[in-house]
C-alpha positions as CSV (number, residue, x, y, z in Angstrom):
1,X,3.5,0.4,0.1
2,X,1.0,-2.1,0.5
3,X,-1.7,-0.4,-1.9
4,X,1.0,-0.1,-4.8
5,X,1.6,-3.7,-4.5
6,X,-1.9,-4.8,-3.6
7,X,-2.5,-2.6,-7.2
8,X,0.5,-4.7,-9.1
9,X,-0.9,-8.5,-8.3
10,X,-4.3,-7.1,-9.6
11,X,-2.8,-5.7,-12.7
12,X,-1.3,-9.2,-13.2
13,X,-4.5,-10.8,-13.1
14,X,-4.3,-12.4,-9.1
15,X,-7.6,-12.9,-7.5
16,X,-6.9,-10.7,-4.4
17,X,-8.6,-9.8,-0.8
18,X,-7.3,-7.2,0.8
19,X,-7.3,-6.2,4.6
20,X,-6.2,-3.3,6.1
21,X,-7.0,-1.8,9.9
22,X,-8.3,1.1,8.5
23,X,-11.3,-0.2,6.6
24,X,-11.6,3.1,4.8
25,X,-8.3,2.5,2.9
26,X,-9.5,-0.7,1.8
27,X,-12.9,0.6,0.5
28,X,-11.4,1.8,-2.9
29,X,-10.2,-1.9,-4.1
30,X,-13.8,-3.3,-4.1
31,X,-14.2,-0.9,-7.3
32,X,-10.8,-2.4,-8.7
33,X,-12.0,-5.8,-8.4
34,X,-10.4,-7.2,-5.1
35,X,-12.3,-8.5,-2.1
36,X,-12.5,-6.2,0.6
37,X,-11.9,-8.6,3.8
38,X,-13.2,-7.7,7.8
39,X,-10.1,-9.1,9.3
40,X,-6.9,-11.0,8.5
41,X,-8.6,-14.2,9.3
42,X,-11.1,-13.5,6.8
43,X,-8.9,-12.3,4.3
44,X,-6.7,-15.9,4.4
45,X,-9.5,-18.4,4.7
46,X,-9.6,-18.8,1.0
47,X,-6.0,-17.8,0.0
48,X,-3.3,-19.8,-1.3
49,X,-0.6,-17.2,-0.4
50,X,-0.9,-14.5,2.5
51,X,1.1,-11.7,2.3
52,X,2.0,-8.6,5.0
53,X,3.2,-5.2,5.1
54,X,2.9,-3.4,8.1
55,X,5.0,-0.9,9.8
56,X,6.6,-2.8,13.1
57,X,6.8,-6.3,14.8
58,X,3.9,-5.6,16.7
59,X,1.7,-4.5,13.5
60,X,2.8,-8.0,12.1
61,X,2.2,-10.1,15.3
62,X,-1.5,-8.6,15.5
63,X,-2.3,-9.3,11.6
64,X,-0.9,-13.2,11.9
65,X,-1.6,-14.5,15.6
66,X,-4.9,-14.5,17.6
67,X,-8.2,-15.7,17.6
68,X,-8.4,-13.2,14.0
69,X,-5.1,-13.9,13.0
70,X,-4.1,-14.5,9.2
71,X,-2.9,-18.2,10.6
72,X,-6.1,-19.0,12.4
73,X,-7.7,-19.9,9.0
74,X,-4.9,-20.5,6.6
75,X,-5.5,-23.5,5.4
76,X,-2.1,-26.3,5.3
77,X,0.1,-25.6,2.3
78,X,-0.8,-21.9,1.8
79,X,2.5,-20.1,2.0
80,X,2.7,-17.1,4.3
81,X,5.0,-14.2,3.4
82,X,6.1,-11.4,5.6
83,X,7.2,-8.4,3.6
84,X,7.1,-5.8,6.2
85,X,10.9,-4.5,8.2
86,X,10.8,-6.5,11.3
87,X,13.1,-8.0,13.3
88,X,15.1,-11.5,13.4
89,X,13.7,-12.8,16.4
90,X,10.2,-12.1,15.3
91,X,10.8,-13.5,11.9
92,X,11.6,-16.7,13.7
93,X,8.7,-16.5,15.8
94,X,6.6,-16.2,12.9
95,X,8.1,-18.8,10.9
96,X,7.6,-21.9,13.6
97,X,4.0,-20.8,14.0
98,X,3.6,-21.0,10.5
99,X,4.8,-24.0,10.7
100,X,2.4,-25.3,13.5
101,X,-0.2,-24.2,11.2
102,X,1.0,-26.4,8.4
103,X,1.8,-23.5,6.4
104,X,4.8,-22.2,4.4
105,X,7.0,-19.4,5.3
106,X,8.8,-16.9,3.8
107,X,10.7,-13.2,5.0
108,X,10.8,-11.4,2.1
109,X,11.0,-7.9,3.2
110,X,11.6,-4.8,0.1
111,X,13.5,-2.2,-0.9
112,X,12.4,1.1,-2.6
113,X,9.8,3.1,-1.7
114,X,6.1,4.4,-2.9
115,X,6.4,5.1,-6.6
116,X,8.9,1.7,-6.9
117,X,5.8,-0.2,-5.2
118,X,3.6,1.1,-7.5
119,X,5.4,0.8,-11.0
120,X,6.1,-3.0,-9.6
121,X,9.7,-2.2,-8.9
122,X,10.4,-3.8,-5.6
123,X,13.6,-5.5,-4.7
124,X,12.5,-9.1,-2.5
125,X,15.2,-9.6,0.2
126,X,13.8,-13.3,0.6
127,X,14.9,-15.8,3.6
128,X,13.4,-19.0,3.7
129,X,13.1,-22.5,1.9
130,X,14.1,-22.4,-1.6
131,X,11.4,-24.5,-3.0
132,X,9.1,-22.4,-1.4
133,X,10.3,-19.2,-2.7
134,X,10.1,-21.2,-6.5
135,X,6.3,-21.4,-5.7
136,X,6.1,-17.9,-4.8
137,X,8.1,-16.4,-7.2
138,X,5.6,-15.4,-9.6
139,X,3.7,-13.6,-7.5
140,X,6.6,-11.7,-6.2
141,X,7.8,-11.4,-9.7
142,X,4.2,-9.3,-10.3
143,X,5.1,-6.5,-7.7
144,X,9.3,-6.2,-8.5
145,X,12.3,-6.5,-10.6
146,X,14.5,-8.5,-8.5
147,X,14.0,-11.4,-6.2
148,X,16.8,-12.4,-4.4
149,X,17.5,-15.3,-2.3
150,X,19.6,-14.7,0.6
151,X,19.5,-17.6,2.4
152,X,17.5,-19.6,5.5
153,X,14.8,-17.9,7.5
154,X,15.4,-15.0,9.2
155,X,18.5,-13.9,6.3
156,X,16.0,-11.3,4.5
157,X,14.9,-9.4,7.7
158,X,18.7,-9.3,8.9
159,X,19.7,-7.7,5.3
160,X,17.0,-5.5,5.1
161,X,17.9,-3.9,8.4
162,X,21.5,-3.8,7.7
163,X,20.5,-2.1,4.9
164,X,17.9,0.6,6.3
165,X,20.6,1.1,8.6
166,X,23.5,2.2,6.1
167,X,20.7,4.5,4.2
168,X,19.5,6.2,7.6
169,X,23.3,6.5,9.1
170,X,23.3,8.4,4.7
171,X,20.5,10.7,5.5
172,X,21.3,11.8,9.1
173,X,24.8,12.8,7.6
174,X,23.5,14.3,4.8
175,X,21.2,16.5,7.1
176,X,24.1,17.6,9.3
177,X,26.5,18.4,6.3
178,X,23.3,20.5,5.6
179,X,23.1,22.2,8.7
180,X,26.9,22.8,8.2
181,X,26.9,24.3,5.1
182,X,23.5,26.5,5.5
183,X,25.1,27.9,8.9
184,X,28.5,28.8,7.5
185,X,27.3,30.9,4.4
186,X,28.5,28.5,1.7
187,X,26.7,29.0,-1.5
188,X,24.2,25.9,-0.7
189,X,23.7,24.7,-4.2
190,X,27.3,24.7,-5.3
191,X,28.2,23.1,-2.3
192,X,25.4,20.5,-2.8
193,X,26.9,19.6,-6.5
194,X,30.3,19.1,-4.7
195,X,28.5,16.4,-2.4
196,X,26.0,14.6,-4.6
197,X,28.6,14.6,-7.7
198,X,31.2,13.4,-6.0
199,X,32.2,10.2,-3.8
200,X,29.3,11.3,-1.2
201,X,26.4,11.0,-3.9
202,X,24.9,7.6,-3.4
203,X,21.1,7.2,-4.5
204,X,19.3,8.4,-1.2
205,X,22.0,11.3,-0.8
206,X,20.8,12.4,-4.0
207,X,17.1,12.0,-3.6
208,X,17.0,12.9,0.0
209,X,19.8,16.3,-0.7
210,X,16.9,17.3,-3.5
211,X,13.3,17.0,-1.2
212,X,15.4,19.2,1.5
213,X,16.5,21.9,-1.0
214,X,12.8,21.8,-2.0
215,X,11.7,21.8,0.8
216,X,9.0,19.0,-0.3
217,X,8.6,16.4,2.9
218,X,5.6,14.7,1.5
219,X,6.2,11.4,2.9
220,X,7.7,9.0,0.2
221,X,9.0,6.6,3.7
222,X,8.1,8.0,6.5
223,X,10.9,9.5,9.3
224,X,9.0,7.4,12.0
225,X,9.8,3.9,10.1
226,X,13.3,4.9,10.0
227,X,14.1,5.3,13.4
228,X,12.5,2.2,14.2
229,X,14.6,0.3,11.1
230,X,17.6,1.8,12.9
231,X,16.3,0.9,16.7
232,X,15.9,-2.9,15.6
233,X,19.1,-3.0,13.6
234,X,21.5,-1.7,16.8
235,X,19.5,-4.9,18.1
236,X,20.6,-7.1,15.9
237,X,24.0,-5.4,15.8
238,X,24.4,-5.9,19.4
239,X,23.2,-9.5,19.2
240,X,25.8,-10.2,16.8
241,X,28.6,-8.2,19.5
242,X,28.4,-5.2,16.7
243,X,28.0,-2.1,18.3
244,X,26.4,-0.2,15.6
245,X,27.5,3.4,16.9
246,X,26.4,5.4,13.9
247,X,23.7,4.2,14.1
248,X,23.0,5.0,17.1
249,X,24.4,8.8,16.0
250,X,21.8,8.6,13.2
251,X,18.8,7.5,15.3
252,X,19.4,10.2,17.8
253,X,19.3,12.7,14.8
254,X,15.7,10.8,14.0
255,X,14.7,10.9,17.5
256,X,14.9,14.7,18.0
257,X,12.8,15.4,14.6
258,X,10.1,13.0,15.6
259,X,10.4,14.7,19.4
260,X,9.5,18.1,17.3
261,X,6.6,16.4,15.2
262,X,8.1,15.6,11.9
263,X,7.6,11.7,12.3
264,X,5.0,11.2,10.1
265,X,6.8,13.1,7.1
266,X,9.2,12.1,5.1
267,X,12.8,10.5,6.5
268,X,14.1,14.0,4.9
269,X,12.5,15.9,7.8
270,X,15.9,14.5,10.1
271,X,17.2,18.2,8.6
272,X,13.8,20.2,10.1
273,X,15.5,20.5,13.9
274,X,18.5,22.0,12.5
275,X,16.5,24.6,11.0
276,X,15.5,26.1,14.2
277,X,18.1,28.3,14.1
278,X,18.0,31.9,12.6
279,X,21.1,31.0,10.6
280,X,19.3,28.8,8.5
């Protein structure tokens, strides 16, 4: 996600530096005109807007705090953005040290996937200070289609999970309605146009119903990120005295495939335990 968007501010003409903890990924945007960068501290000392994506909460607090932290040498005014799925509490964490540092904040995590991050057509889920979302909306503008403000700190990361959550508690159904139908005999593809033409077929059940019939589970978002999106938002359900059941259900579904050693493919490969059986 982050090389499709790193890809979209160059294409709009940003002067960029990139950082990434494996170095090798980063070696191929030296030939595409960016700065390759040796840490996060390096890669902010000279930047007027630092942005993240990283997997987890622990990914972000390693690239923003420490002695080689992004806010060790941000420099007052530069406005930090955190576009990764993390959760609230963090968020807030990483805003007031932002703050400390004299810096700007924004949570502006995305929706869509690879080939949406690479054809510049994100969806920002932005929390944070209006004004400084009007600074940073140009840039934002250069790697999606829709900005959208949601409200104070903290308000993009709380969407964003509510949303991951709905589309995983999708794609854990969709792979036991699988299981269901590929057990019982039905004619699968028939049975698949009842589901995905009808009130079932959202987006993701369609796009997620086609990569299992494939079977292609190249990962497009990996099945590891999903169980964590759904982990942190039964968090934030529970703060909020929501006990998010299905997604507990759901998570359990993305627990056992990661337990088998499908977490690094794609969210699809929830349907590869069912499989197991002989009947499928």
């Amino acid at each position: 996600m982050g090389s499709g968007m790193a890809r979209r501010l160059l294409v709009h003409g940003f002067p960029l530096v990139v950082y990434n903890r494996n170095a090798e990924k980063s070696k191929p945007f030296a030939a595409e005109g960016a700065e390759v960068a040796g840490s996060p501290r390096e890669a902010a000392g000279r930047a007027d807007c630092v942005i993240s994506m990283v997997a987890d909460d622990h990914a972000s607090r390693s690239l923003w705090l420490g002695a080689e932290g992004a806010l060790a040498a941000a420099r007052p005014g530069t406005i930090c953005i955190e576009c990764s799925t993390v959760t609230v509490n963090w968020v807030a964490e990483l805003a007031a040290a932002a703050a400390n540092a004299k810096c700007e904040f924004l949570d502006a995590p995305v929706t869509g996937s690879k080939p949406h991050a690479n054809a510049g057509e994100l969806n920002f889920l932005v929390g944070g200070d209006g004004a400084t979302l009007e600074k940073a909306r140009t840039i934002l503008s250069a790697m999606g289609k829709n900005v959208v403000h949601l409200g104070p700190t903290g308000s993009g990361a709380l969407i964003k999970l509510i949303n991951n959550f709905v589309c995983g508690v999708q794609v854990a159904s969709l792979a036991e309605a699988m299981a269901m139908i590929e057990r019982s005999g039905l004619d699968r593809t028939r049975a698949l146009e009842v589901l995905t033409g009808g009130a079932p077929g959202s987006p993701i059940v369609k796009t997620v119903a086609a990569r299992i019939t494939a079977p292609d589970f190249t990962p497009n978002f990996p099945l590891r990120l999903m169980a964590k999106d759904l982990g942190y938002a039964a968090q934030e359900g529970g703060k909020l005295s929501v006990e998010l059941l299905t997604a507990r259900g759901a998570l359990a579904d993305f627990q056992r495939a990661i337990t088998d050693g499908h977490g690094d493919e794609d969210m699809a490969a929830v349907i590869r335990p069912f499989r197991k059986s002989p009947a499928c």
